[in-house]
PDB file of N, CA, C and O in Angstrom:
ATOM      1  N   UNK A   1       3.403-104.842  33.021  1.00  0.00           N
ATOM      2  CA  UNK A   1       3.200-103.546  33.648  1.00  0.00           C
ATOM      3  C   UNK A   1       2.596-102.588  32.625  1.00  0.00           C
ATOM      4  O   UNK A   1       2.850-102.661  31.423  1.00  0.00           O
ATOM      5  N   UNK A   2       1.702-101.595  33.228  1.00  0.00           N
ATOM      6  CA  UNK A   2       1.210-100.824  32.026  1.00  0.00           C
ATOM      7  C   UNK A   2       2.078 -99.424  32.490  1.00  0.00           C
ATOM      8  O   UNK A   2       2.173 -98.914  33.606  1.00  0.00           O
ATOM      9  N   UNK A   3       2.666 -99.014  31.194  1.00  0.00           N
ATOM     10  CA  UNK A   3       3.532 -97.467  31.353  1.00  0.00           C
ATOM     11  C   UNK A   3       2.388 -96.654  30.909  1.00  0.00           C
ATOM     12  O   UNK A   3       1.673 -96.821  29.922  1.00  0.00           O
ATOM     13  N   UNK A   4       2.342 -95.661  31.897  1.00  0.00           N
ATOM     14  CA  UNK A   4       1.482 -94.645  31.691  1.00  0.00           C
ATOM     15  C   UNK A   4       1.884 -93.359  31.614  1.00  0.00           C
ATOM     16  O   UNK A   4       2.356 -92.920  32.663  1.00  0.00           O
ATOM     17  N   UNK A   5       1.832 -92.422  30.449  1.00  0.00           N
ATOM     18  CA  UNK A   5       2.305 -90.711  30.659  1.00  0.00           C
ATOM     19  C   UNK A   5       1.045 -90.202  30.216  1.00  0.00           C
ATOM     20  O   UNK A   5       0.134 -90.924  29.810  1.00  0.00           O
ATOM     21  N   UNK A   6       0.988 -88.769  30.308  1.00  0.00           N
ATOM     22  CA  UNK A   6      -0.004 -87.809  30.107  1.00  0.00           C
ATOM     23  C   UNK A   6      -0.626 -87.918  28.543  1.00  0.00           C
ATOM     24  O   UNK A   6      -1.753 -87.577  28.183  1.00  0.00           O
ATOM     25  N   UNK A   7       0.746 -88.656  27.503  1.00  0.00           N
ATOM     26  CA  UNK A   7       0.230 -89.022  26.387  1.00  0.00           C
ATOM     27  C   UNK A   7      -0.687 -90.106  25.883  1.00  0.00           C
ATOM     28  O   UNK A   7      -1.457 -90.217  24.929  1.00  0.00           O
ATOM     29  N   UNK A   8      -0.267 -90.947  27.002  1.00  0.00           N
ATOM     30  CA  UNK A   8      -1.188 -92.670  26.739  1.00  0.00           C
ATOM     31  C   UNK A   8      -0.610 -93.586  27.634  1.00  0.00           C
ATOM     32  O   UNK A   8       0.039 -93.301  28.640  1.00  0.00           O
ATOM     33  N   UNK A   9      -0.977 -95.070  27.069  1.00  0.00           N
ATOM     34  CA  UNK A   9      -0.637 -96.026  27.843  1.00  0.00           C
ATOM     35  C   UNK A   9      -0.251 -97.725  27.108  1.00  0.00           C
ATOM     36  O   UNK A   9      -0.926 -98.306  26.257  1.00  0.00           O
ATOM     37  N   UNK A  10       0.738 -98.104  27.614  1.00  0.00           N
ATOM     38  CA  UNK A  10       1.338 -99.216  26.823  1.00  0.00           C
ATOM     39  C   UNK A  10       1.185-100.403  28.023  1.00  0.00           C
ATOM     40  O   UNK A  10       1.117-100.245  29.242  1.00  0.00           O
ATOM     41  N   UNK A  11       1.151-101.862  27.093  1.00  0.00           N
ATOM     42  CA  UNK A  11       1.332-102.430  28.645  1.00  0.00           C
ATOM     43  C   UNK A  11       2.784-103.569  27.835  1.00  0.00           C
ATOM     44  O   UNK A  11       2.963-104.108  26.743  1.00  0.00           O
ATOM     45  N   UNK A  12       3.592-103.454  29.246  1.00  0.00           N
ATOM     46  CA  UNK A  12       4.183-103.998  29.115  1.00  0.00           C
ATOM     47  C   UNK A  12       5.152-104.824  29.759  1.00  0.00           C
ATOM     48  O   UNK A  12       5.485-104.412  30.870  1.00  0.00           O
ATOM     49  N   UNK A  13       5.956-106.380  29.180  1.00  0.00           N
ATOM     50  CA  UNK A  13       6.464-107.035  29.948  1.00  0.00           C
ATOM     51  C   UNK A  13       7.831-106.814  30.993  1.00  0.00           C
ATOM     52  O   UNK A  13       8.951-106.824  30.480  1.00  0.00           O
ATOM     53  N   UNK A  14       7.681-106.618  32.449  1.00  0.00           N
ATOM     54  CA  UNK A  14       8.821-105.764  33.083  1.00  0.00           C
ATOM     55  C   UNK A  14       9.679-106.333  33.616  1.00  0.00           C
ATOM     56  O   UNK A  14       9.298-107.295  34.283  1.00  0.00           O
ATOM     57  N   UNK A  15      11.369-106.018  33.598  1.00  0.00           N
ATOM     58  CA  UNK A  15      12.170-107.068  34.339  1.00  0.00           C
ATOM     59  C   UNK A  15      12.855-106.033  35.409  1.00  0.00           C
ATOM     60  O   UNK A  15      13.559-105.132  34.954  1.00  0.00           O
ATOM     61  N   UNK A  16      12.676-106.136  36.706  1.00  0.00           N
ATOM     62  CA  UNK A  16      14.019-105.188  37.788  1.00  0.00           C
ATOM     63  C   UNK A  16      14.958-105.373  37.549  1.00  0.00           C
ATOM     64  O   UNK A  16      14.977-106.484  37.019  1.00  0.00           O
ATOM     65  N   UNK A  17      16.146-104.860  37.599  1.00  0.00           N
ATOM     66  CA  UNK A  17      17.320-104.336  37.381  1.00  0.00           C
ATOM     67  C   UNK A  17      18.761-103.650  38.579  1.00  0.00           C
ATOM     68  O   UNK A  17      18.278-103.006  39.510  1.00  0.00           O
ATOM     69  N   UNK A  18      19.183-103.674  38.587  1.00  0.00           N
ATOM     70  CA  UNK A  18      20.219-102.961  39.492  1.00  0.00           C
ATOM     71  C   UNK A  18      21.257-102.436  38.454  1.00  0.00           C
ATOM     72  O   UNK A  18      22.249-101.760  38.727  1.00  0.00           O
ATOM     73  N   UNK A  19      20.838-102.890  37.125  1.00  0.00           N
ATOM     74  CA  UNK A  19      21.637-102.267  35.799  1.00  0.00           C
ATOM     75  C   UNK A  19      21.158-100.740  35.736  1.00  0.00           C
ATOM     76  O   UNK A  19      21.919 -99.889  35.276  1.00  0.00           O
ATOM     77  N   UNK A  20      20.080-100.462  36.133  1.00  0.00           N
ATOM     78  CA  UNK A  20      19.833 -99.020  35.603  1.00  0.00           C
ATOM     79  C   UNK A  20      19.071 -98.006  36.991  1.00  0.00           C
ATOM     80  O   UNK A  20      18.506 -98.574  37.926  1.00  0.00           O
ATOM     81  N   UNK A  21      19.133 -97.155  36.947  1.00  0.00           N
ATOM     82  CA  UNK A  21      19.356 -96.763  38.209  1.00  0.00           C
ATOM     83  C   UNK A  21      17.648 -96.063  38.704  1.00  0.00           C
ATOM     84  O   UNK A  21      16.767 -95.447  38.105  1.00  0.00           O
ATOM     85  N   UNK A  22      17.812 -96.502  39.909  1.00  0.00           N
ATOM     86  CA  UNK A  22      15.974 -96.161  40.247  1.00  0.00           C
ATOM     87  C   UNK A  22      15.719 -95.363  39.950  1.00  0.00           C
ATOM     88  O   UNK A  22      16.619 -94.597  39.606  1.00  0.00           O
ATOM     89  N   UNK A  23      14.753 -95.054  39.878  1.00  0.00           N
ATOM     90  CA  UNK A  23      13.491 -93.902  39.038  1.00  0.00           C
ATOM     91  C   UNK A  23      13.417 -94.121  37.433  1.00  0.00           C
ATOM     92  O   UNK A  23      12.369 -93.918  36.819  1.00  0.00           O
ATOM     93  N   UNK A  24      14.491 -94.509  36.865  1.00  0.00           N
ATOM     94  CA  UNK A  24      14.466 -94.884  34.981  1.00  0.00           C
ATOM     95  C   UNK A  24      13.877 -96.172  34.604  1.00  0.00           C
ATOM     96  O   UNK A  24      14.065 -97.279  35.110  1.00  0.00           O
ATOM     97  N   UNK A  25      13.002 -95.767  33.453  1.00  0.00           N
ATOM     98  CA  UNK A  25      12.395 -97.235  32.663  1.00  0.00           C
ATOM     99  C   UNK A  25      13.316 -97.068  31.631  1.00  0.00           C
ATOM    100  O   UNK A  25      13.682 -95.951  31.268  1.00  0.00           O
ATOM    101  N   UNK A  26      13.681 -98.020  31.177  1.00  0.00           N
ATOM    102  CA  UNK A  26      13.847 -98.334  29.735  1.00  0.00           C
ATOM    103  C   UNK A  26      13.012 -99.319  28.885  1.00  0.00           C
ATOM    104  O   UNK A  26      12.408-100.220  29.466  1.00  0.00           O
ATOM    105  N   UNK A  27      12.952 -99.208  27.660  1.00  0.00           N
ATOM    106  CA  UNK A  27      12.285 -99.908  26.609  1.00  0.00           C
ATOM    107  C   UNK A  27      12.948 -99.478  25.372  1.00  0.00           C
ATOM    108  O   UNK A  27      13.346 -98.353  25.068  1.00  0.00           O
ATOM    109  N   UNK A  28      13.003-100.787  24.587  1.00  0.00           N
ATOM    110  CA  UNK A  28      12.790-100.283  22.849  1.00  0.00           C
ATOM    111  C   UNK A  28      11.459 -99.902  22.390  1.00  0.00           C
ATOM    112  O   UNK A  28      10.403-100.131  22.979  1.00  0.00           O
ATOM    113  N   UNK A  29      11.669 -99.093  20.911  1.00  0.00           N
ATOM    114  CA  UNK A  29      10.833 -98.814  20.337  1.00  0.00           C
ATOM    115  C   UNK A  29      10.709 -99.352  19.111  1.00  0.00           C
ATOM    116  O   UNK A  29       9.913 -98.963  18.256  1.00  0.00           O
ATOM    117  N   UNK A  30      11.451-100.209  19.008  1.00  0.00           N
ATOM    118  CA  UNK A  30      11.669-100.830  17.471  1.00  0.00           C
ATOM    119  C   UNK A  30      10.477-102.039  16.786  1.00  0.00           C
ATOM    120  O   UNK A  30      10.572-102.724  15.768  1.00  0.00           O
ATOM    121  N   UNK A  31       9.199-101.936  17.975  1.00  0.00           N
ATOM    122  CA  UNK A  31       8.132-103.053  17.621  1.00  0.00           C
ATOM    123  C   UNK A  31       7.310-102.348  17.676  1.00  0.00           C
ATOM    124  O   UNK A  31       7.028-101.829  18.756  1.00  0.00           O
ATOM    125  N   UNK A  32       6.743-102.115  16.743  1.00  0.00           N
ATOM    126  CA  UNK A  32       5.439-101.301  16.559  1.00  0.00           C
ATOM    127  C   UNK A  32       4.417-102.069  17.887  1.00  0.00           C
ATOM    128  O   UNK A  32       3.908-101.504  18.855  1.00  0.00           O
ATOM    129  N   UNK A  33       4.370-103.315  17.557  1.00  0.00           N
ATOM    130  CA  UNK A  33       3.540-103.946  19.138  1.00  0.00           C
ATOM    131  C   UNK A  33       3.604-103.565  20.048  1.00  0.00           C
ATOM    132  O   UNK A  33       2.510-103.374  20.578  1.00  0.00           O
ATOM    133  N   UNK A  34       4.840-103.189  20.872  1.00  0.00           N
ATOM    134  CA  UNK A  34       5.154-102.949  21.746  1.00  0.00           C
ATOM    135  C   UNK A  34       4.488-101.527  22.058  1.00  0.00           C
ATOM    136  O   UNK A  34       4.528-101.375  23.279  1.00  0.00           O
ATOM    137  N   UNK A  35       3.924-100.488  21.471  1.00  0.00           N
ATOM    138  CA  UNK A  35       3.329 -99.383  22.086  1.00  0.00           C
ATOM    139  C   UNK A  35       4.143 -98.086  22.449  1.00  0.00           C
ATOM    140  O   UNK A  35       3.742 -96.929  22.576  1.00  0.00           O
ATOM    141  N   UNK A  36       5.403 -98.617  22.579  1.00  0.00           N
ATOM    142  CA  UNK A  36       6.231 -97.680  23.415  1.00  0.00           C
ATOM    143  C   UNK A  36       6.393 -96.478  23.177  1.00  0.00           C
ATOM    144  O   UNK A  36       6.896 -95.785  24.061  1.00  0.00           O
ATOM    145  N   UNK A  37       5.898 -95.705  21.532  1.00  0.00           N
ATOM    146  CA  UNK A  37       5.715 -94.513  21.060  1.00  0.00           C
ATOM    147  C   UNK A  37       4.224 -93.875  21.783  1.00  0.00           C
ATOM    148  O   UNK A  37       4.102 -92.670  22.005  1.00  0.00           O
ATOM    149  N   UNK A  38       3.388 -94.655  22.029  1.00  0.00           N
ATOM    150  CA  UNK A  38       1.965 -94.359  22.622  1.00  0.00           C
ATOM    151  C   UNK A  38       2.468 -93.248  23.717  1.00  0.00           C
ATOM    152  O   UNK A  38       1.960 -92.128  23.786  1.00  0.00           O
ATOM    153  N   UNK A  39       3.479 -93.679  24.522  1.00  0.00           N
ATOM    154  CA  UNK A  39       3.598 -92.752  25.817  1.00  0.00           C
ATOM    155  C   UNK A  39       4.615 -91.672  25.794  1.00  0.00           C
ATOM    156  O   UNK A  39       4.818 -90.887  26.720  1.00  0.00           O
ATOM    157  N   UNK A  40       5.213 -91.699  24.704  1.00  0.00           N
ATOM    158  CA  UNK A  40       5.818 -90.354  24.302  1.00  0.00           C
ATOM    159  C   UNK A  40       5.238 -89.014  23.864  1.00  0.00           C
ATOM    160  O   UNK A  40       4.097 -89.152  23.424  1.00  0.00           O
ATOM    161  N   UNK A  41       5.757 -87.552  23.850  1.00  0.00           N
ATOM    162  CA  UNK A  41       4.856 -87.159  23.428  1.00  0.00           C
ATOM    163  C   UNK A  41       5.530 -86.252  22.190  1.00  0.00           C
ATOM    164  O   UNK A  41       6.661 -86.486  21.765  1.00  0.00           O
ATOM    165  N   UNK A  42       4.913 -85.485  21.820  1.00  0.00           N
ATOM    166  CA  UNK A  42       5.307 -84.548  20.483  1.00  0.00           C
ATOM    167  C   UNK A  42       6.177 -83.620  20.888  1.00  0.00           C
ATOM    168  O   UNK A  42       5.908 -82.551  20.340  1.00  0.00           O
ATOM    169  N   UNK A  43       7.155 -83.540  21.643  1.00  0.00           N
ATOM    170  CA  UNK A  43       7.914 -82.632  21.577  1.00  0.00           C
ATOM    171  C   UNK A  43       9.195 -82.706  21.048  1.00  0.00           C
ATOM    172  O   UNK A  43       9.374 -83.800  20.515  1.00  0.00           O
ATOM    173  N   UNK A  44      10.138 -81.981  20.989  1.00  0.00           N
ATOM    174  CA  UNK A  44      11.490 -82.256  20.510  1.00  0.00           C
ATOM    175  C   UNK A  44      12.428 -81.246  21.181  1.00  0.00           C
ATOM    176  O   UNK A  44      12.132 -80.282  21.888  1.00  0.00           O
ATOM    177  N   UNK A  45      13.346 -81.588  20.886  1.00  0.00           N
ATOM    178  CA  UNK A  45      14.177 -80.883  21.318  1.00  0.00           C
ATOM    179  C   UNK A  45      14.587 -79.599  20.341  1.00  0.00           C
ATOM    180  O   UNK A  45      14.744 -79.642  19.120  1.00  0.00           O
ATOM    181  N   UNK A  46      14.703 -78.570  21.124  1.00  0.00           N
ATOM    182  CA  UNK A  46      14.974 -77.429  20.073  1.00  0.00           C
ATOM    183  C   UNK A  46      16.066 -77.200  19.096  1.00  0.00           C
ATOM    184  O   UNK A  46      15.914 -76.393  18.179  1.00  0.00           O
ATOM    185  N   UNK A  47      17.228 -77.916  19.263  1.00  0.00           N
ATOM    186  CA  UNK A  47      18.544 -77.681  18.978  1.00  0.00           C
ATOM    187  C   UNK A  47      18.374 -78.517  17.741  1.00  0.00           C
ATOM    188  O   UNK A  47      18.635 -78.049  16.633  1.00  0.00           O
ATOM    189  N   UNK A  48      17.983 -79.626  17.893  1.00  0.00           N
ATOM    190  CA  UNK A  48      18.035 -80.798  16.990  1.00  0.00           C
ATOM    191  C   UNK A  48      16.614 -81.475  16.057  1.00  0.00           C
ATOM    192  O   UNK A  48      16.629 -82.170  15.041  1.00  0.00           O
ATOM    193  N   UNK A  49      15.486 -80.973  16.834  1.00  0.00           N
ATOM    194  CA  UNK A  49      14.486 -81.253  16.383  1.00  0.00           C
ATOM    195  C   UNK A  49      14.022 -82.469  16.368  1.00  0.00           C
ATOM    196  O   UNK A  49      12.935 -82.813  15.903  1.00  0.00           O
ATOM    197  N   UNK A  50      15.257 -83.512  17.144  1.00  0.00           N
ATOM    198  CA  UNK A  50      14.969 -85.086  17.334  1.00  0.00           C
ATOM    199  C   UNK A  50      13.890 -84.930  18.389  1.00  0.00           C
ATOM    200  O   UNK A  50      13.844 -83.970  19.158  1.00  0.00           O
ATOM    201  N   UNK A  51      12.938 -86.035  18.376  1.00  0.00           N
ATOM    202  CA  UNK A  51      11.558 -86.441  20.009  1.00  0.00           C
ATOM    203  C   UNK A  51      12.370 -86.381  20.353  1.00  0.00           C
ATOM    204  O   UNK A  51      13.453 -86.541  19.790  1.00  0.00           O
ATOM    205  N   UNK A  52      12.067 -86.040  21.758  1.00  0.00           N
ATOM    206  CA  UNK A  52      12.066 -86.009  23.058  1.00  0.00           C
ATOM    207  C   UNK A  52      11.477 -87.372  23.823  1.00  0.00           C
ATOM    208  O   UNK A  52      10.671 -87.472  24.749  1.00  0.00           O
ATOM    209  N   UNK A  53      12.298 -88.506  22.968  1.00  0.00           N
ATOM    210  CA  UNK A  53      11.602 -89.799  23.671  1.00  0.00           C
ATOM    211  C   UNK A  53      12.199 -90.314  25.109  1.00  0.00           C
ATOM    212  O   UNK A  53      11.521 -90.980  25.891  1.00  0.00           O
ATOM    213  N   UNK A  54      13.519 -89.930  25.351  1.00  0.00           N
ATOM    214  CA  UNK A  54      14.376 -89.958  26.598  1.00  0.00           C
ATOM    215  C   UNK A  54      13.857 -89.102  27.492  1.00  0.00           C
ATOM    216  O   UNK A  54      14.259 -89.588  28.549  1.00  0.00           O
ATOM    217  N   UNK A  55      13.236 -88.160  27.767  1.00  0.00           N
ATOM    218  CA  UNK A  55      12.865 -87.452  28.763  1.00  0.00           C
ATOM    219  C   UNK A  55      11.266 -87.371  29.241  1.00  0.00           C
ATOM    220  O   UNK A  55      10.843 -86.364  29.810  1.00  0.00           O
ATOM    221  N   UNK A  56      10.416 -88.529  28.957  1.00  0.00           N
ATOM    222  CA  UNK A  56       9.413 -88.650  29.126  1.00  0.00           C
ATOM    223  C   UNK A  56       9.131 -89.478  30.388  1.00  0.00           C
ATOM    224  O   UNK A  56       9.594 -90.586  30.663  1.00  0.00           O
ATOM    225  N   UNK A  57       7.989 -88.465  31.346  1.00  0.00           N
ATOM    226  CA  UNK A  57       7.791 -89.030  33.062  1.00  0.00           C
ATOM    227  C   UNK A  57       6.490 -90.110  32.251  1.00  0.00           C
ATOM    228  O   UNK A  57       5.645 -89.939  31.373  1.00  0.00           O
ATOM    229  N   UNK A  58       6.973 -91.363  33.217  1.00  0.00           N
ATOM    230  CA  UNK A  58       5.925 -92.021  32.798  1.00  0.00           C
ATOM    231  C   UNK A  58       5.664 -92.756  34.338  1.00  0.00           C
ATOM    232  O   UNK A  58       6.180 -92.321  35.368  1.00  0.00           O
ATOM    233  N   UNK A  59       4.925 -93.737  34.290  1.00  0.00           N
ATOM    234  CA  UNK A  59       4.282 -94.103  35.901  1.00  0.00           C
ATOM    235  C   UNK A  59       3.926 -95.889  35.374  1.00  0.00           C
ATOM    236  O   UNK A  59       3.234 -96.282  34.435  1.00  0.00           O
ATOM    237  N   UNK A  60       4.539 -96.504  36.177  1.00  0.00           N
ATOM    238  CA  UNK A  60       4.135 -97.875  35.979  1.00  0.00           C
ATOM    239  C   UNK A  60       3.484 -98.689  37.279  1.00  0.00           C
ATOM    240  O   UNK A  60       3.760 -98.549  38.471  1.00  0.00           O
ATOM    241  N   UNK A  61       2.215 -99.878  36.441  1.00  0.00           N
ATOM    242  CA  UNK A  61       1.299 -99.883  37.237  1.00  0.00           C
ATOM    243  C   UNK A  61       0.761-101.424  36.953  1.00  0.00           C
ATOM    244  O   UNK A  61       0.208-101.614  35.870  1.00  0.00           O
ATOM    245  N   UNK A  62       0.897-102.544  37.881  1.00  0.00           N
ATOM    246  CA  UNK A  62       0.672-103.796  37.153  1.00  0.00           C
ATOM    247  C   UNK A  62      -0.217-103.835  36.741  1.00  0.00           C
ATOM    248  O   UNK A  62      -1.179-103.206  37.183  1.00  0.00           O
ATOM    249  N   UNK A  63      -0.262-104.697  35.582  1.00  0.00           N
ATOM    250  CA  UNK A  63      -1.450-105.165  34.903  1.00  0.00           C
ATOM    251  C   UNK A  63      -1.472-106.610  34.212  1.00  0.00           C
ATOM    252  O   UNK A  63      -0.381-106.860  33.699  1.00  0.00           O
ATOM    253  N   UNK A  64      -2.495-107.709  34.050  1.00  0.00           N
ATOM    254  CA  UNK A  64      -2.819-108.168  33.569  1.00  0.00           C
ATOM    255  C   UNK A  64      -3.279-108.856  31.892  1.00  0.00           C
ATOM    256  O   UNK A  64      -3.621-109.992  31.563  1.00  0.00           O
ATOM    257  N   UNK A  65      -3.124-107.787  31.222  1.00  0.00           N
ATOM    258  CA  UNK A  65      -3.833-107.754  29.657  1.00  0.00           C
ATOM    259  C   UNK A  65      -3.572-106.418  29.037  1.00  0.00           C
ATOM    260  O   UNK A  65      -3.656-105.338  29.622  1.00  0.00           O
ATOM    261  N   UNK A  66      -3.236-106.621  27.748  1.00  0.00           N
ATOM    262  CA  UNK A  66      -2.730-105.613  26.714  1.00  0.00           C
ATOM    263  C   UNK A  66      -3.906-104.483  27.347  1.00  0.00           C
ATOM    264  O   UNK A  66      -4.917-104.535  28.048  1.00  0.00           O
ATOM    265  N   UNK A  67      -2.882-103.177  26.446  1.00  0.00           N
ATOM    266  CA  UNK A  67      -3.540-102.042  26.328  1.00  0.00           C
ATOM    267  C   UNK A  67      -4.560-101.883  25.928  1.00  0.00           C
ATOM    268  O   UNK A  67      -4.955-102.898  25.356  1.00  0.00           O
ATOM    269  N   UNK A  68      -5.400-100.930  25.918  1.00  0.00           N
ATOM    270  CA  UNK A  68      -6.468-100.496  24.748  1.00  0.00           C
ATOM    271  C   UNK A  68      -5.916-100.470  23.209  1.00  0.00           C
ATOM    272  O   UNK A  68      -6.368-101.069  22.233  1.00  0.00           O
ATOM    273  N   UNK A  69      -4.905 -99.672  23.291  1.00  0.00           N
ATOM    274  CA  UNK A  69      -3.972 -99.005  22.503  1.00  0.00           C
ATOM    275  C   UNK A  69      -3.476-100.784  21.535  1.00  0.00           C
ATOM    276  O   UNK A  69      -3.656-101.056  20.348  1.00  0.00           O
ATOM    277  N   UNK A  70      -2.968-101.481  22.423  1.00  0.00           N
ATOM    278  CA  UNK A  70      -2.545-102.611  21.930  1.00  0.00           C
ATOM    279  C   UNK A  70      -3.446-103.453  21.341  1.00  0.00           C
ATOM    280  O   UNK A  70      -3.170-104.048  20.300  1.00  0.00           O
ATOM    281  N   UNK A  71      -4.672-103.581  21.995  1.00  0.00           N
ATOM    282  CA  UNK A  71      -5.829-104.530  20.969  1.00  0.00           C
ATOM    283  C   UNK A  71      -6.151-103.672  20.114  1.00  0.00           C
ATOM    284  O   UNK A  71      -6.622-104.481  19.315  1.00  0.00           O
ATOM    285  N   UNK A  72      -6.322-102.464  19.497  1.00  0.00           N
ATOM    286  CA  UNK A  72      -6.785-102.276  18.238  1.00  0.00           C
ATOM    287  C   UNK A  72      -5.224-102.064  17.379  1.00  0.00           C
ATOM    288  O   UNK A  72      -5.058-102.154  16.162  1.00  0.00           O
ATOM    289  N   UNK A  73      -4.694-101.909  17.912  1.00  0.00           N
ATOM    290  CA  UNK A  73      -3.518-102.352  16.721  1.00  0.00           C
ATOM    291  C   UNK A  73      -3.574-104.029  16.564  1.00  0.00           C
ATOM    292  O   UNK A  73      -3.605-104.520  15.435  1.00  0.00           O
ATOM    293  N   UNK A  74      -3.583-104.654  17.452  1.00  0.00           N
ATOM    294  CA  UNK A  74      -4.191-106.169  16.781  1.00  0.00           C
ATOM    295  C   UNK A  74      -4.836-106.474  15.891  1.00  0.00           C
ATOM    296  O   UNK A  74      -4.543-107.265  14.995  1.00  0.00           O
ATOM    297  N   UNK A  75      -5.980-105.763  16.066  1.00  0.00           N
ATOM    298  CA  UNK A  75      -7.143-106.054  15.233  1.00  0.00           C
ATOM    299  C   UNK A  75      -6.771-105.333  14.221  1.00  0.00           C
ATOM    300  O   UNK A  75      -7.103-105.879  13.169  1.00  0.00           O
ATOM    301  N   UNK A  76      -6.171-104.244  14.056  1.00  0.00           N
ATOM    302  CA  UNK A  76      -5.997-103.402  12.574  1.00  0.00           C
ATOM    303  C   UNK A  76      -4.804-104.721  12.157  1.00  0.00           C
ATOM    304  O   UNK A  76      -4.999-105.210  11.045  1.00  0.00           O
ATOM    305  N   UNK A  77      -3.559-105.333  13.001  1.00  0.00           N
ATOM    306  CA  UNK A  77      -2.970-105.884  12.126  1.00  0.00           C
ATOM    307  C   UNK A  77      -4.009-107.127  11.641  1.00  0.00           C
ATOM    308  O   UNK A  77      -3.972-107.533  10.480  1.00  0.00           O
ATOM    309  N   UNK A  78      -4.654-107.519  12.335  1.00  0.00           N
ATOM    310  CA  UNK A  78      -5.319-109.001  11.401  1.00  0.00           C
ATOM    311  C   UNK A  78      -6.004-108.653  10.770  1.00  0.00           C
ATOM    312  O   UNK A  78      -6.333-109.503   9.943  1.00  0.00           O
ATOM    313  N   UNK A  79      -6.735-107.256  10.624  1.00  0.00           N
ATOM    314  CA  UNK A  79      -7.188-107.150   9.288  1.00  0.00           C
ATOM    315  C   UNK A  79      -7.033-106.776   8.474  1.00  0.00           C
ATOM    316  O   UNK A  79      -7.864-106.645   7.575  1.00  0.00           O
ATOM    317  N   UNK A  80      -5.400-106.307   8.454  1.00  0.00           N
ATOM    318  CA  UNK A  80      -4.543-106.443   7.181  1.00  0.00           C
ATOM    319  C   UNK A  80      -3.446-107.256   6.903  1.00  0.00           C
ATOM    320  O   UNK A  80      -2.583-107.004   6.063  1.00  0.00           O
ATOM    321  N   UNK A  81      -3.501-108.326   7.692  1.00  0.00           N
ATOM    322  CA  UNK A  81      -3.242-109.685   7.277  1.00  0.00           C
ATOM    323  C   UNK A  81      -4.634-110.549   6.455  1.00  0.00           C
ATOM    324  O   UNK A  81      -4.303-111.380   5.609  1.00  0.00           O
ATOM    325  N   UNK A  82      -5.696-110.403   6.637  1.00  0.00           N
ATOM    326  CA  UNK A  82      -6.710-110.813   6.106  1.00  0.00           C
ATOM    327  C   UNK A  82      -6.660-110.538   4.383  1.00  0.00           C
ATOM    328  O   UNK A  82      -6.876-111.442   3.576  1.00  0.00           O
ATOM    329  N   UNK A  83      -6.356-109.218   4.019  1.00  0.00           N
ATOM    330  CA  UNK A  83      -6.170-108.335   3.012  1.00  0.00           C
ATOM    331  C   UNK A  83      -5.111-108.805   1.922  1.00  0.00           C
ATOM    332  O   UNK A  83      -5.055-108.279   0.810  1.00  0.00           O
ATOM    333  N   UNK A  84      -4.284-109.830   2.328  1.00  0.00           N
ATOM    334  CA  UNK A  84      -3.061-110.582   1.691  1.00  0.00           C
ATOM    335  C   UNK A  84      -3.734-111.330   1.166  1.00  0.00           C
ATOM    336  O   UNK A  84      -4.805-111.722   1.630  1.00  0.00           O
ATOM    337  N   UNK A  85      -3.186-111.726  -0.045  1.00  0.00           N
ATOM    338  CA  UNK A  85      -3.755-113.245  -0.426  1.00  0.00           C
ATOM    339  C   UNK A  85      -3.026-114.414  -0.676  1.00  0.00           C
ATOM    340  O   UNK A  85      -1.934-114.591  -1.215  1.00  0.00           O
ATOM    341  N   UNK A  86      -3.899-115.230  -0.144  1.00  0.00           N
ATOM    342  CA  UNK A  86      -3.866-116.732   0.627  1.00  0.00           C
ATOM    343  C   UNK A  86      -2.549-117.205  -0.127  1.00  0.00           C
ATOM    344  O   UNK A  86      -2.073-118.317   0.101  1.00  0.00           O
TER     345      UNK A  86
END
């Protein structure tokens, strides 16, 4: 599925649920691959100054093949895997 907000767009692998209650996505953010910061946006909360990554409307939409967003982080990682030596 590709998650889409006003900030960007991630694509990603989706499972239904009856664990979490309609209208909410969840995801980690702990894989840079995964994109999932792409659709967040710069805000924070005032009190704390932590993102505002929990309160972000996002819209999901099937898809087929990585992001935009996701192939050039590919390509930036293999070409700094290239950059290692052998």
């Amino acid at each position: 599925m590709a998650v889409r907000s006003r900030a960007g767009e991630t694509a990603l692998r989706a499972q239904l649920t009856e664990r979490i209650q309609p209208g909410v996505v969840y995801t980690t953010f702990h894989h840079p691959e995964s994109g999932a910061n792409v659709v967040t946006t710069e805000n924070s909360d005032w009190a704390t100054n932590c993102p505002e990554y929990k309160v972000t409307a996002v819209q999901l939409v099937k898809v087929a093949a990585p992001s935009e967003w996701q192939r050039r982080f590919g390509d930036f990682t293999e070409k700094q895997h290239d950059l290692l030596p052998k």
